[in-house]
C-alpha positions in Angstrom: 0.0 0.0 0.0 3.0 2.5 1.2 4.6 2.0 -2.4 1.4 2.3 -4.4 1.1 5.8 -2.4 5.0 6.6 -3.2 3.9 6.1 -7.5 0.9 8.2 -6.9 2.7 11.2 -5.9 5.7 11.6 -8.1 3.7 11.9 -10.8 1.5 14.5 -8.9 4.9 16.4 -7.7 5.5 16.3 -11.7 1.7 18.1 -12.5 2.7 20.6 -9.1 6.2 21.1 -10.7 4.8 22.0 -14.6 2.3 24.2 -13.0 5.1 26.4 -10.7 7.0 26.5 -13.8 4.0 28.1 -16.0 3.4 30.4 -12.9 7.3 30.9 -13.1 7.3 31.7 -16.5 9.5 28.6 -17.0 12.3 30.2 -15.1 15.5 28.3 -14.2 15.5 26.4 -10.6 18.9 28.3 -10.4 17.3 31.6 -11.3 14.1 30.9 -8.9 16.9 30.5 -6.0 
């Protein structure tokens, strides 16, 4: 069950992660610190 949970989210953290870069304006993780 734990490891199902663990496959669920990365591809979540993916969706979060494109949708900070659109709010970023697709800005470098360099740049953003």
């Amino acid at each position: 069950m734990a490891k199902a949970k663990v496959i669920k989210t990365e591809p979540l953290e993916k969706q979060l992660w494109k949708a900070a870069d659109k709010l970023r304006k697709n800005i470098d993780a360099a740049e953003y610190m």
